[in-house]
VEXTORMI-22417 format. One record per atom (N, C-alpha, C): x, y, z. Coordinates in steps of 0.001 Angstrom, whole numbers, plus 500000, padded with zeros to 6 digits. Layout:
REM residues N
XYZ/...
//
This chain:
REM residues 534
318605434953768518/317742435767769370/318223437204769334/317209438130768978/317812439377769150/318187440207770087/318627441183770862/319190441749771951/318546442801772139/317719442853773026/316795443881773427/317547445417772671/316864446373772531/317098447388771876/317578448463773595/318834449181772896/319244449747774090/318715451604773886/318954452128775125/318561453232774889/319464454359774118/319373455397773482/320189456285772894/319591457829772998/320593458328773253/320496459877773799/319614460379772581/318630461023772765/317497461691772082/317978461730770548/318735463179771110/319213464358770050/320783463601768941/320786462477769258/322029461912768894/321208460987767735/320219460205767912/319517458985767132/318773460210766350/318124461349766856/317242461629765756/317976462535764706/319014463330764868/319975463483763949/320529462335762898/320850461145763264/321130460356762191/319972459622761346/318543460243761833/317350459913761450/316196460703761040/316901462059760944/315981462790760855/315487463147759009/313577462815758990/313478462893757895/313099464558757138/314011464495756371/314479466193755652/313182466411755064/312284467377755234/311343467939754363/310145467554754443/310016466549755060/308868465984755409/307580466094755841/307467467790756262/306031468235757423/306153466943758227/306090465916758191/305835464645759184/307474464634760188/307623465442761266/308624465175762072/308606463459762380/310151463496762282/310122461550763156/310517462201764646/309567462631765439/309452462755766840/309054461746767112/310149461271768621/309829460483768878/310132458863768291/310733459200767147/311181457617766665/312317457143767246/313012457404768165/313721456126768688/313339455818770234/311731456432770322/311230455790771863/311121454588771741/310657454214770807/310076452755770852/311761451764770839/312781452384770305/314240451590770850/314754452158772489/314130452678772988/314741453304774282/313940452513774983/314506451129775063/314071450307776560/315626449819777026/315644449713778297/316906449189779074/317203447810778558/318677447174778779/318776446134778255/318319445405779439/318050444239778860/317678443196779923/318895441737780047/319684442062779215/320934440804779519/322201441588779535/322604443254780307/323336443172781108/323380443891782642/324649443458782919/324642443676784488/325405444851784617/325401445521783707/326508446977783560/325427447614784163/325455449045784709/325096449857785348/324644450998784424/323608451390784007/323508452050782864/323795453805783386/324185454606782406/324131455888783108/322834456722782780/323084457879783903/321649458227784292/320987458618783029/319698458679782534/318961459005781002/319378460727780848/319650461310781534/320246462593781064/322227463079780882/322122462128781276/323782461806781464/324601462359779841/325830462513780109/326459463668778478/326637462496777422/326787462848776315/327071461985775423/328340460646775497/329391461222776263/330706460676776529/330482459343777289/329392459690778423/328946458789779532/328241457639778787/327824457878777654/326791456909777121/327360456320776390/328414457007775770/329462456224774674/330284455241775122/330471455788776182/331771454480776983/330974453287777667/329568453392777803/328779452612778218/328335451649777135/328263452239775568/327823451126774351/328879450637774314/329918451092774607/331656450690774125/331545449420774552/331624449606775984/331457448320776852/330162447358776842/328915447394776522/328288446978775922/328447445937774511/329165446499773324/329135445928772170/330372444889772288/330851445393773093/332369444118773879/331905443045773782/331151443329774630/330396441969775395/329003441415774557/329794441872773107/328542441373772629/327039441429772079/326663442815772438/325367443551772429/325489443900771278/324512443548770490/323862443722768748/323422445319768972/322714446170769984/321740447180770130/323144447914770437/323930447614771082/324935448881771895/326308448950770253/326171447795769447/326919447960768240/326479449213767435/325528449035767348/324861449824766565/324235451573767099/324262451536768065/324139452617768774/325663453634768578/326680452424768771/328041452815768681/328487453680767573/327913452460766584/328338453569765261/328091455041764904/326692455271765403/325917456442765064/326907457467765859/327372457141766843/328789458238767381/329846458236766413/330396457366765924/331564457345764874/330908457775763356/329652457636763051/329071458049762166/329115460114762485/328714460579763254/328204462030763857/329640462468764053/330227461380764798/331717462615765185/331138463132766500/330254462618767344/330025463085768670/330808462105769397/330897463185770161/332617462683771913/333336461809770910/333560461150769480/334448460841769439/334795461047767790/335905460959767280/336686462026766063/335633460856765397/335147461628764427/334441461102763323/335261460045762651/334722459009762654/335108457876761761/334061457302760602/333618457830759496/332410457572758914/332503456082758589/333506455393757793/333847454066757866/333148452858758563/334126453516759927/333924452429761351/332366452294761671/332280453810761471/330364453875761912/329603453299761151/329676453400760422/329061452635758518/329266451110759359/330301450569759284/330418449265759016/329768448551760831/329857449161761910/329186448389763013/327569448883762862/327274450754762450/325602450122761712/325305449242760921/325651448841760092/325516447635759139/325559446273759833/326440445765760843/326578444601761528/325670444518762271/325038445628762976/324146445607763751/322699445182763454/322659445779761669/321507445198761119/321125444737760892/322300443706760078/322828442335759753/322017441194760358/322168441332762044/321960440729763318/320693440687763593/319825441517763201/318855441831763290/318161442641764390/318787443570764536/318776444897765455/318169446036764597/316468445899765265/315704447149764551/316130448474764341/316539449035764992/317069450717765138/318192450603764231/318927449683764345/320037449670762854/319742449628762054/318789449041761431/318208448306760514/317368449912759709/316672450782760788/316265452171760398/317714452926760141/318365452841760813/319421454052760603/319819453559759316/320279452347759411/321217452186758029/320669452525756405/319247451685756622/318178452709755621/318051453921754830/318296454778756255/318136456157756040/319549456189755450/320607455959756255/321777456357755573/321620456600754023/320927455688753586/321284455085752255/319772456068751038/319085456486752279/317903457115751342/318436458865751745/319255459111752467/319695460485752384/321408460870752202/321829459613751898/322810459848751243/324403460010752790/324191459826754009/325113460240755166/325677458479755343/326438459386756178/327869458602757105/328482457808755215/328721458772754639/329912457780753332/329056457158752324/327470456673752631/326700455704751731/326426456789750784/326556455951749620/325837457106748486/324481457099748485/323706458707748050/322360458432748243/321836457244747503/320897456949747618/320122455700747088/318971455184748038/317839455733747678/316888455598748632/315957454224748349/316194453628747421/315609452241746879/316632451773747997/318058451755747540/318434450708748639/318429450306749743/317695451715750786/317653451513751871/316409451075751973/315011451082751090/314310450346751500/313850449036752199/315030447819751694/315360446700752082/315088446809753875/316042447062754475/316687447175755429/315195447691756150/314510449097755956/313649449200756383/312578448520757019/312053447896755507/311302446813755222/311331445704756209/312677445306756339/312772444187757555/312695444520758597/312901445758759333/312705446422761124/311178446496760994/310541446992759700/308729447123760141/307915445390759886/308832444906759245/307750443580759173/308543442843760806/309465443421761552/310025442689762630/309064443508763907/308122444475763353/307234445169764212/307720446233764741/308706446905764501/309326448157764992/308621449398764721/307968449584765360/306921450791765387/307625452037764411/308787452662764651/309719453572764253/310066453271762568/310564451941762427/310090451546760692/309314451505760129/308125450829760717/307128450757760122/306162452268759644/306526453122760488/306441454704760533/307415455120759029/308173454657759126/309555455253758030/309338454689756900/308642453124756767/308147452710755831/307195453336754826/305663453250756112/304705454175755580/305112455743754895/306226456593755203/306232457725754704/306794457272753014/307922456361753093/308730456450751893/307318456180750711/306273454747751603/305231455013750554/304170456401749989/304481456901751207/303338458275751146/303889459529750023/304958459042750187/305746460257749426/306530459878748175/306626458456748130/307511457669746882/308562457713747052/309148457842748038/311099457711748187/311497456308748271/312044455997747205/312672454444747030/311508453285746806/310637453833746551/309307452918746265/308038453752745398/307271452925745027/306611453741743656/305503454223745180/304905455653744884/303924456252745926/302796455540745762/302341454747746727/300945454177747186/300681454408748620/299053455586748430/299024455940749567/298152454797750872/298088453898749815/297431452722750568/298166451774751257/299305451747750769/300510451232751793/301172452168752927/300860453400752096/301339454329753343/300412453477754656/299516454114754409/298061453653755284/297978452902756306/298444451879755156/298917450312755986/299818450370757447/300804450866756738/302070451011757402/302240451577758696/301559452786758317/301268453988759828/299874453597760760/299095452813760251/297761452180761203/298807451137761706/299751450332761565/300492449226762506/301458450398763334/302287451302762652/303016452024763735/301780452236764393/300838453534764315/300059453704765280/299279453164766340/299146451772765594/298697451033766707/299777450351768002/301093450731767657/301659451011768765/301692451901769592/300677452995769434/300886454464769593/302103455432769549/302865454940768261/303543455971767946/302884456965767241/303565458378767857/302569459661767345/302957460044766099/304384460149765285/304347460613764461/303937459843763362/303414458919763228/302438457668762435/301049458212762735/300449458335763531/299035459486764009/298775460621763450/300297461370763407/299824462652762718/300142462197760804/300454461319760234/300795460921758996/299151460650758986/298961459709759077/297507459299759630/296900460203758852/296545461643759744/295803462365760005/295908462844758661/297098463321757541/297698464412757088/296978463296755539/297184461862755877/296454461349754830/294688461468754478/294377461322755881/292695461237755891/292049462390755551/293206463969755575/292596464718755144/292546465367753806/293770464897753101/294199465648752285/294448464445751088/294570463049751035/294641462073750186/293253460912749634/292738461403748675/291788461227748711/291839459888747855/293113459319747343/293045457625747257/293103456906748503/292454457317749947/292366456475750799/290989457031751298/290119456256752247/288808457118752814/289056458365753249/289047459420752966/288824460808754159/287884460535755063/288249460893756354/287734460873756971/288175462264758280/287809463498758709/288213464404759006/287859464091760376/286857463588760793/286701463363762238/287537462221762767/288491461415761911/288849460955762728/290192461447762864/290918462370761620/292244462875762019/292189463626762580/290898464845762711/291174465802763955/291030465003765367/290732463566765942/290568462929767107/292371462654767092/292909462014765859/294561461542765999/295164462807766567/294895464010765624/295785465163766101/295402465268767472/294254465883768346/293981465934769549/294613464782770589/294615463781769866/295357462491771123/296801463044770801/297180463288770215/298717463645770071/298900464917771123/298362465766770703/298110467102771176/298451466410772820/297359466105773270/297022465551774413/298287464874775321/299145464577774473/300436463823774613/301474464704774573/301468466359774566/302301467364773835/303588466907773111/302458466123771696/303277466282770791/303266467062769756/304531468367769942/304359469500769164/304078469374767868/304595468434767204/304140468461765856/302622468025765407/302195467326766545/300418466808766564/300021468586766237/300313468785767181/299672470551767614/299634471739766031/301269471245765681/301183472139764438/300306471985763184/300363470490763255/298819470206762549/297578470512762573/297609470506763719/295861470971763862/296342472480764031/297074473163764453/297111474746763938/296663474872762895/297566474117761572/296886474150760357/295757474356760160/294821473013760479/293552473206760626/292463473823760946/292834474466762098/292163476257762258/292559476863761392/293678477077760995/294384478428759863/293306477760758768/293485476916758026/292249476758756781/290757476624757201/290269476006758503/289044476115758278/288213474889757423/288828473747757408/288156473033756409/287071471652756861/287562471631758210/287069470307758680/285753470081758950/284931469183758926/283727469053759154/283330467653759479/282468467593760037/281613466373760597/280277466200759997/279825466057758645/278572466846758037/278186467643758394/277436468293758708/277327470097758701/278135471108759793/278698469931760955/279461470449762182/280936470583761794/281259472038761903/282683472298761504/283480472127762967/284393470974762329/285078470406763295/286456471288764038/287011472245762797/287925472930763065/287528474511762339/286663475346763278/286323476701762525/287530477333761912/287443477896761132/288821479417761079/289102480157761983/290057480020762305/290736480834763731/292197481330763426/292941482260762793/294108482352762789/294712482722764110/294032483132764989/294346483202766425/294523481793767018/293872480976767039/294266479361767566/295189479079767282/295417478819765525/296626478659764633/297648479313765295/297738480461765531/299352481293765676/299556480720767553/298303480637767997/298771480090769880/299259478595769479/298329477680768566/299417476300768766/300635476074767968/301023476995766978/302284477492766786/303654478010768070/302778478268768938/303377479151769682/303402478120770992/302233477764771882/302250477019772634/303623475990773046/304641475642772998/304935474554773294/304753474312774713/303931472947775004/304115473008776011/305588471637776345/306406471767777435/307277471245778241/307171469789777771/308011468668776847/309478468806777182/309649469937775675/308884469942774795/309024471130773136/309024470085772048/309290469337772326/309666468431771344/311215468113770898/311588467819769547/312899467974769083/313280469345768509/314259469453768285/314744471093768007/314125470918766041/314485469813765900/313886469824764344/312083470062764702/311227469787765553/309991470044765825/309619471783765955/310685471989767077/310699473430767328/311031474702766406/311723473807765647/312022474827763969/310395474566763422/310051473646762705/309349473596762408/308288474616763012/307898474390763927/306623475079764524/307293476983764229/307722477070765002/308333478467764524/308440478866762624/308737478088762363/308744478421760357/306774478922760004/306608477886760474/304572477841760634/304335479326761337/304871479605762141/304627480855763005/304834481870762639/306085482371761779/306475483723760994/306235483383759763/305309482594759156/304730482416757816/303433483193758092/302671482543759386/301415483137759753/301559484807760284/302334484607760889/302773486271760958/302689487231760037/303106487226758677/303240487970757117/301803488388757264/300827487117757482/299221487574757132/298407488121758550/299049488166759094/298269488923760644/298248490282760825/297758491040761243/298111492577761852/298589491794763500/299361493375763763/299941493538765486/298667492905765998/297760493282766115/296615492966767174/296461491244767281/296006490962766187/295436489321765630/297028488924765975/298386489453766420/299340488549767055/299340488559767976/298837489534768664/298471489951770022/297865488958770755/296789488431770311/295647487953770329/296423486422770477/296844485994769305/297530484842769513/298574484837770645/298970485247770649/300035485308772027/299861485414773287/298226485913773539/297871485827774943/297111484579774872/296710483848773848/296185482701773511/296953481760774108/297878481730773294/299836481353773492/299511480842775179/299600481916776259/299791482634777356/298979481517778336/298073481363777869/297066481030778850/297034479241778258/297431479072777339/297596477742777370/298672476700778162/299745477617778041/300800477219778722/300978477662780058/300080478454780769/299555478478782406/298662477860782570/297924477322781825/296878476006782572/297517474880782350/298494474616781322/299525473516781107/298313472439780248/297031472708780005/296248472243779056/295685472510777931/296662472497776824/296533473184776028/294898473062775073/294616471686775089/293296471579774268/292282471985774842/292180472157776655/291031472657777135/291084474288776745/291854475029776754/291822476118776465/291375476436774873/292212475619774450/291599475752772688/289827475666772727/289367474495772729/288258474022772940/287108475592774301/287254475905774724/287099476869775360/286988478139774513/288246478510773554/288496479916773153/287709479934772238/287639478441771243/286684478165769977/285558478574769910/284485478067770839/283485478142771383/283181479723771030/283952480323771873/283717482377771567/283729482741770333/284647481825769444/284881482954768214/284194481942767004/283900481048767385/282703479846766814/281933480930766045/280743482099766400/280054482769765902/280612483119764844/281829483907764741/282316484990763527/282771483632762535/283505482868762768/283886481649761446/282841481073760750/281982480949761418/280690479907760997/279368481146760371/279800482250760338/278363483219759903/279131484279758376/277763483773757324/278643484510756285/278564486304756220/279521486840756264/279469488173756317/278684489028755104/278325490313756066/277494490948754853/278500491945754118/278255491453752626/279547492104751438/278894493122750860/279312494350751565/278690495768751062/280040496851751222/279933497543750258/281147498447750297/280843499815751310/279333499981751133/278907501165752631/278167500301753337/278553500609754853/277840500025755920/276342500115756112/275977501646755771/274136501769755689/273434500967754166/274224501368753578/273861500482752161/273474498831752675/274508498220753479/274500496764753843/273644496712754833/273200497651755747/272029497453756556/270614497496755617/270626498458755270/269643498452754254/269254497353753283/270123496477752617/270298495497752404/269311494463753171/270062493863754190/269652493030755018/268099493518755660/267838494706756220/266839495162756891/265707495255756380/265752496121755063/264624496775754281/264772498185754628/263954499267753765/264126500168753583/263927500945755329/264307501889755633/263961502796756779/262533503386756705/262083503685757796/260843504359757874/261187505856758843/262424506309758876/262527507702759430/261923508769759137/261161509284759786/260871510659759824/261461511684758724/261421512263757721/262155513187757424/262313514399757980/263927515184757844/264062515992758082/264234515735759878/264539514461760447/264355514290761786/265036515445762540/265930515567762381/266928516638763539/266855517736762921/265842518201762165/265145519583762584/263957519483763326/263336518544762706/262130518237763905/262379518122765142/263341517218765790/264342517335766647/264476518348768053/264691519348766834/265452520588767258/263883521280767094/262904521222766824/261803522247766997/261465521418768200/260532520757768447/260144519417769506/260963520373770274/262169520410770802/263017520795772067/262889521950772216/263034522600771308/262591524376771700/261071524639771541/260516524547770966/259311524373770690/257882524393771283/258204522802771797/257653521964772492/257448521340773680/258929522305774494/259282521586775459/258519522309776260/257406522177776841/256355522826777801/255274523374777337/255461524207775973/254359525012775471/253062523693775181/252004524285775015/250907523805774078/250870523713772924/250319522142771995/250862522081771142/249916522213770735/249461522420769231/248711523284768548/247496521788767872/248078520864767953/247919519765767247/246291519321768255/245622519133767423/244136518694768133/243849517363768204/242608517088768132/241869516082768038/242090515051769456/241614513377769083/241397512473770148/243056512288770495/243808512080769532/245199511374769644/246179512233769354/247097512113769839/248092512884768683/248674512591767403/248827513543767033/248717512607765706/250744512423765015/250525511979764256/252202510671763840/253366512375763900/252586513000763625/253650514787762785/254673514579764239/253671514839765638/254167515244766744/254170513919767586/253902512961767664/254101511544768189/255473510950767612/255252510580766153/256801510413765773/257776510735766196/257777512349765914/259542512600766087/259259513031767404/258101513194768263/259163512870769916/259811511736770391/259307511073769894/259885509108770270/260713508883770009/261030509628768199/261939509274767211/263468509876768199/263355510653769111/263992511689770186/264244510505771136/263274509949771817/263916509096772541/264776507653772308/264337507055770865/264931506389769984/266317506420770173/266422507751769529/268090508162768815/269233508604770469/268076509061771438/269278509374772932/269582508048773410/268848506821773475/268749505604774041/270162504848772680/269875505491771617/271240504932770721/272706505427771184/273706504222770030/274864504676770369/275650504824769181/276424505302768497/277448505779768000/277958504250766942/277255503836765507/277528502707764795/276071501894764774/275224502614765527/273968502189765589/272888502723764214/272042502316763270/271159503601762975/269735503110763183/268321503467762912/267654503524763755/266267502869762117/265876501620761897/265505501276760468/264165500848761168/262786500513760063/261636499796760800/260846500772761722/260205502276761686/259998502915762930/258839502946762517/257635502529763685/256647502532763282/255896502402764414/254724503385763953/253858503238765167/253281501994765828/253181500952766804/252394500461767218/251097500247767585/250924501587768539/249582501467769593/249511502912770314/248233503138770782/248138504446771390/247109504085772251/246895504431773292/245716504527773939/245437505806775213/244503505824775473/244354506986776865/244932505583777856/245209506254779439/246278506203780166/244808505872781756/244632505104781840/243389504726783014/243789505468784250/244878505720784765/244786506468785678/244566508186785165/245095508556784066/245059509967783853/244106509885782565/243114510006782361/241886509835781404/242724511211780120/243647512121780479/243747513318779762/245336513084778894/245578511860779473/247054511510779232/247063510130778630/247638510541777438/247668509343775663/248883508649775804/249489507772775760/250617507268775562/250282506765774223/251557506780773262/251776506495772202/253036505518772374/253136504656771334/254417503504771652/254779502925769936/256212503178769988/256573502997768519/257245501544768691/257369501139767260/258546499632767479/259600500361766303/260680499577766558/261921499687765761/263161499142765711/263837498949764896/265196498848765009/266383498977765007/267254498876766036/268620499405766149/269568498187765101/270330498881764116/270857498275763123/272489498793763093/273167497594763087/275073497884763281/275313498533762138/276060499725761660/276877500087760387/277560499778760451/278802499045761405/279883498761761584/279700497403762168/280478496471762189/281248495036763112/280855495562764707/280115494750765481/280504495396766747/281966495578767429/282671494911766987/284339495280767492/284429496527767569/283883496967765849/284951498373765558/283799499430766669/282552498996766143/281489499978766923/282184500072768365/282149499406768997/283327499551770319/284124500543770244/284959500173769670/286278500487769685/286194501796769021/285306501980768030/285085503603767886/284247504569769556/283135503862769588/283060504078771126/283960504471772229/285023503595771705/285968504292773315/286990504990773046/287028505012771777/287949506492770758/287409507236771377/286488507824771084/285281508778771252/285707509257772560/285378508332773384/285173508489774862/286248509094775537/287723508944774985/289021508884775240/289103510204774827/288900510536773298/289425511789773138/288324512925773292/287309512555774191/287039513718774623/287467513856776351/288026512805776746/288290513054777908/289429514148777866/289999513941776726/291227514418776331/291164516209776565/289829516667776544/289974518414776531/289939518745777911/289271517630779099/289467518152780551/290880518186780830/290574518275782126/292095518751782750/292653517428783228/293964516998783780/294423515601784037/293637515009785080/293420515790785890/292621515759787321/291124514831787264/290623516039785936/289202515305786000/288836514008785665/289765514089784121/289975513009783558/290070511609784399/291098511917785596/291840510629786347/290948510493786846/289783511090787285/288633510637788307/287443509865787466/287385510567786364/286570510045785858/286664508463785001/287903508376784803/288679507154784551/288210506330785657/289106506545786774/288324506226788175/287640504683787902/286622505996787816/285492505681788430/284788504389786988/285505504408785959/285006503408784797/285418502553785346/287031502721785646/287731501284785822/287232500621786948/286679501095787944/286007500471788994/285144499322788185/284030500292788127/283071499409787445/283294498171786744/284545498625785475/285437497661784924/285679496429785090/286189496616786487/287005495406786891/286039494446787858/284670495184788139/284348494117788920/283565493249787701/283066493976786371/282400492932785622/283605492318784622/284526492246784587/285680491520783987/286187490385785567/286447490432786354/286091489812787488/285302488875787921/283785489148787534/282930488629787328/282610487100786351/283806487964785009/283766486809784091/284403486005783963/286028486123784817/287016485047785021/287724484519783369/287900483250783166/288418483326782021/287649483497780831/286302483612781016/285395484013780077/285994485407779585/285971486139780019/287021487681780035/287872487337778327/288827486764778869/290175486847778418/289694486283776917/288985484823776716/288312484460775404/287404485631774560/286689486005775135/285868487354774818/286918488018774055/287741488771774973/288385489997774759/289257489465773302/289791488467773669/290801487880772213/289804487759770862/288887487254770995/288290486680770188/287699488482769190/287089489235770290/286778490540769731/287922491285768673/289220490990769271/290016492052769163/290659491394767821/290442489817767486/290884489256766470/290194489563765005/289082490158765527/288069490296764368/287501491986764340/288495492795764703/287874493789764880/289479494984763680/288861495370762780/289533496074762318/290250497635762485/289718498193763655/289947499155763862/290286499342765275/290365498244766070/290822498311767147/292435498196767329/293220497936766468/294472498618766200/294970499730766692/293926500914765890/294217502356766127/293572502683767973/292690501802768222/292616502330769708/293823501912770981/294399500701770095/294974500292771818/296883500768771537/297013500607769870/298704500753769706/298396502490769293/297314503497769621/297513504711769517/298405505584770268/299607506518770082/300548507101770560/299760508181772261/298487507516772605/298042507926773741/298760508570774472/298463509582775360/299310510522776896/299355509497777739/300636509471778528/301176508339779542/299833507988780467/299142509273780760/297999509140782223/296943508549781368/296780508116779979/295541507610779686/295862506150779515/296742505621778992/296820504364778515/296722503484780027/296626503775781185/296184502341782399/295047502328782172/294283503003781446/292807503291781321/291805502986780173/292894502614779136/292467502041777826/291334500394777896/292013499833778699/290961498780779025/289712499233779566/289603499532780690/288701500099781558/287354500881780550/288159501700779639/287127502665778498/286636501213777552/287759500426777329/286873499539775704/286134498491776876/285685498172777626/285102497283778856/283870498003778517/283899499337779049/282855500210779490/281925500184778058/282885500763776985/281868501069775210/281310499561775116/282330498239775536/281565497259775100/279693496511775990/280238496921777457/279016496624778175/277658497657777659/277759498612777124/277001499789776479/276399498942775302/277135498238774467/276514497217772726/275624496237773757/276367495378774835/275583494364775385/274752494634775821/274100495829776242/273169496330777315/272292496262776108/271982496698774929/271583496971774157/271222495539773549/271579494073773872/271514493107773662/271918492554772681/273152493298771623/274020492709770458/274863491667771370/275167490748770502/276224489544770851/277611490285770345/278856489619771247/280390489980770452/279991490089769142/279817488655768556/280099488698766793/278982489104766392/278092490536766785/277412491011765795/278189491893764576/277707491685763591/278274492423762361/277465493287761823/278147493866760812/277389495258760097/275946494794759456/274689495199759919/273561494790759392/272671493939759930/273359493695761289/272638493010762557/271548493745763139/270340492919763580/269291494418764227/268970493791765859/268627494328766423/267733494494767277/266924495154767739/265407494327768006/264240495058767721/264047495889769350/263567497258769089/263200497865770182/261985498474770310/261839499169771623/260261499615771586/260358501224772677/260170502238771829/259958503008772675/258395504257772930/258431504945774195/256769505125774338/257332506663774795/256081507250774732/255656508409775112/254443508967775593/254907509788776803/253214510621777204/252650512197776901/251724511963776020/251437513419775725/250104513815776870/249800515056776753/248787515463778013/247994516018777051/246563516158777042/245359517227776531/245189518424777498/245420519722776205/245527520475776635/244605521335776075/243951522359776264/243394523658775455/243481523972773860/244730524201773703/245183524202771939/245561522670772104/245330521660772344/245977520481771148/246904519677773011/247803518445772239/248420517787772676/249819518090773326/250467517951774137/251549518651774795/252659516933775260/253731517536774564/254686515777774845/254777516190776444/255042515183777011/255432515282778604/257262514384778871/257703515113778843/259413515337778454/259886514362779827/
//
């Protein structure tokens, strides 16, 4: 009869078990040996208790007999923890222990033998044996260790169909790092079914479980962008998600071999980010680990930046060129802003010379074309202008309204259009005096904060999601600004951005996006001709 499996200090079992190189952390492989014994009457010490406390506790344990506390034993005389390294002694009570048929020995000794520690020469065939018998004895943790040696061919010829095997029985114990193997097969091994919806569900139950290495996986999976559900992309491109579940750990972290890991993933992704897009990840980071839920927040942030991953961008080397593109040709006025500029001096009161029933397109156009371009903003240009409709005015029989349609078209990403916006805005505040400036700041940030307020964590997704995809918002927020402007830098890119929305662009509008508008005018009959009414 075998002897219940005893417990062993975390960081002590997964050191003599830890698999080298693997992306697949063995997190978590000696939970499934961490149950209390059930045939003795010793007093166990507390589960956080020092290494010394636990040692003198297997000591006394394997006395009396215990197959699980033998073998636990060794892995101290194996390590040289609380007691002088004896590789020998440790070697030979892991081995007895395995002998006996004590699962967790039966893994350690394995490994010994497939990475070459405690004295065994490497030889990773030989430790297969040993393996082999803890996963067909149902040991969740072997059968896990099994499946990899097949996944990867260490000591056995690579069949990813035994992997398969192997990690659907761990997993169906719910061990996680068999879940995320799982996952890493269904997506990427295509001698077994792919299936992407169901490893992004393994990673998320892991996730769900904060198991960091679940998490670094599906980071992955945002960082490439590949997943799908037939036409539903299961995991958009997000290098902002990627670098927060890099970053995220949430509480207990995992193992320190987990926590390397995730960090290696993190300053790899770093090389390809600008300051901002880390920025971005890090308040990502921020807010996952203050709601302490990390997938609701993911699932939440996605949603916002869903638009920009999933829409193919327009590939033009000039921005009007790429509107033009997409739009069709312009119908502007020529010569507008001299016309413009006559219309205003001109026109502005006098009688216009222009006769007949209507007015006609010369002097109808470019007054509209006037109200068009003041109602615009700065990344906007103005494509499609065309007359609609004209009619006399039923209350004023002498007064024509004329009404154009058109469209306002992005040259720029709305990010940058923003963010050039509140350049703008900033450095002209920049020629008043500090005084005015601060008031007039003021009085944005007011406004500011009650519609950021308004939006709660909608806010914070928005703002990340913009600033991840916006190329020139760099130069607005890390600009060497005067001390009295930078509390105010938010408040201004709030303000330029409610200005695009008013205008009814979405965040992820891009260069060559339109929206259709309509603007009107009243001219009066006069003596000489038609007169605009300003």
């Amino acid at each position: 009869m075998l002897t219940p499996s005893l417990p062993l200090p975390r960081q002590t079992f997964l050191t003599l078990i830890c698999a080298a190189g693997l992306m697949i952390s063995p997190q978590g492989a000696a939970k499934a040996s961490q149950k209390p014994a059930q045939n003795t009457l010793l007093e166990q010490p507390a589960a956080d208790a020092d290494g010394t406390a636990w040692f003198k506790w297997y000591e006394q344990e394997a006395k009396r007999g215990g197959i699980a506390a033998l073998g636990r034993l060794g892995s101290y005389y194996c390590l040289g923890t609380v007691v002088e390294k004896d590789e020998a002694r440790g070697r030979e009570m892991v081995h007895e222990a395995a002998s006996k048929g004590d699962a967790s020995a039966r893994l350690a000794f394995g490994l010994m033998h497939r990475d070459g520690t405690c004295g065994v020469a490497k030889d990773a065939e030989a430790g297969i044996p040993w393996i082999r018998k803890g996963a067909e004895q149902g040991d969740a943790a072997n059968q896990y260790f099994l499946g990899l040696a097949y996944q990867y061919g260490t000591g056995v010829a690579e069949d990813a169909r035994q992997a398969l095997h192997w990690h659907e029985k761990s997993a169906g114990q719910g061990y996680r790092p068999a879940k995320n193997s799982i996952a890493v097969l269904l997506i990427t091994d295509d001698r077994v079914p792919l299936d992407d919806k169901r490893a992004v569900r393994l990673l998320r139950e892991n996730v769900a479980q904060k198991d960091l290495i679940g998490q670094v996986h599906l980071g992955q999976m945002y960082r490439q962008g590949l997943l799908r559900d037939g036409d539903h992309i299961l995991t958009p491109k997000s290098v902002v998600a990627a670098y927060a579940l890099y970053s995220a750990q949430q509480p207990p972290h995992g193992t320190p071999v987990d926590v390397q890991l995730a960090r290696n993933q993190r300053e790899k992704l770093e090389l390809e980010l600008s300051p901002l897009q880390q920025w971005a990840g890090r308040r990502l980071a921020e807010k996952m680990l203050q709601a302490g839920d990390t997938l609701e927040v993911l699932d939440e942030y996605i949603e916002y930046e869903r638009p920009w991953s999933e829409r193919e961008p327009v590939k033009a080397a000039d921005p009007g060129q790429a509107a033009q593109a997409v739009i069709g040709e312009a119908a502007k006025p020529e010569n507008a802003a001299e016309a413009l500029a006559a219309i205003k001096s001109k026109f502005g009161g006098a009688a216009q010379t222009n006769g007949g029933d209507r007015p006609d397109d010369a002097l109808a156009g470019r007054s509209v074309w006037h109200i068009a371009e003041r109602q615009s903003l700065p990344g906007i240009k103005i494509l499609n202008y065309v007359r609609d409709n004209g009619w006399l005015t039923a209350q004023t029989p002498m007064t024509y309204r004329v009404e154009y349609t058109y469209d306002y078209v992005l040259t720029q990403d709305l990010p940058d259009a923003v963010a050039g916006l509140a350049r703008t805005i900033v450095e002209e505040a920049l020629a008043d005096s500090p005084d005015t400036r601060a008031s007039d700041f003021k009085e944005i940030e007011s406004s500011a904060r009650r519609w950021k307020n308004g939006l709660g964590d909608e806010y914070d997704y928005r703002l990340i999601a913009m600033n991840a995809h916006c190329s020139s918002c760099e130069d607005y927020w890390f600009r060497d600004w005067p001390e009295d402007v930078k509390p105010y830098l938010e408040a201004v890119f709030i303000g330029s951005w409610r200005a695009f929305l008013k205008l009814e662009f979405p965040d992820s509008a891009t260069v060559g996006d339109k929206v259709a508008r309509r603007a009107y005018m009243h001219f009066i009959k006069k003596e000489k001709g038609w007169d605009p009414v300003w």
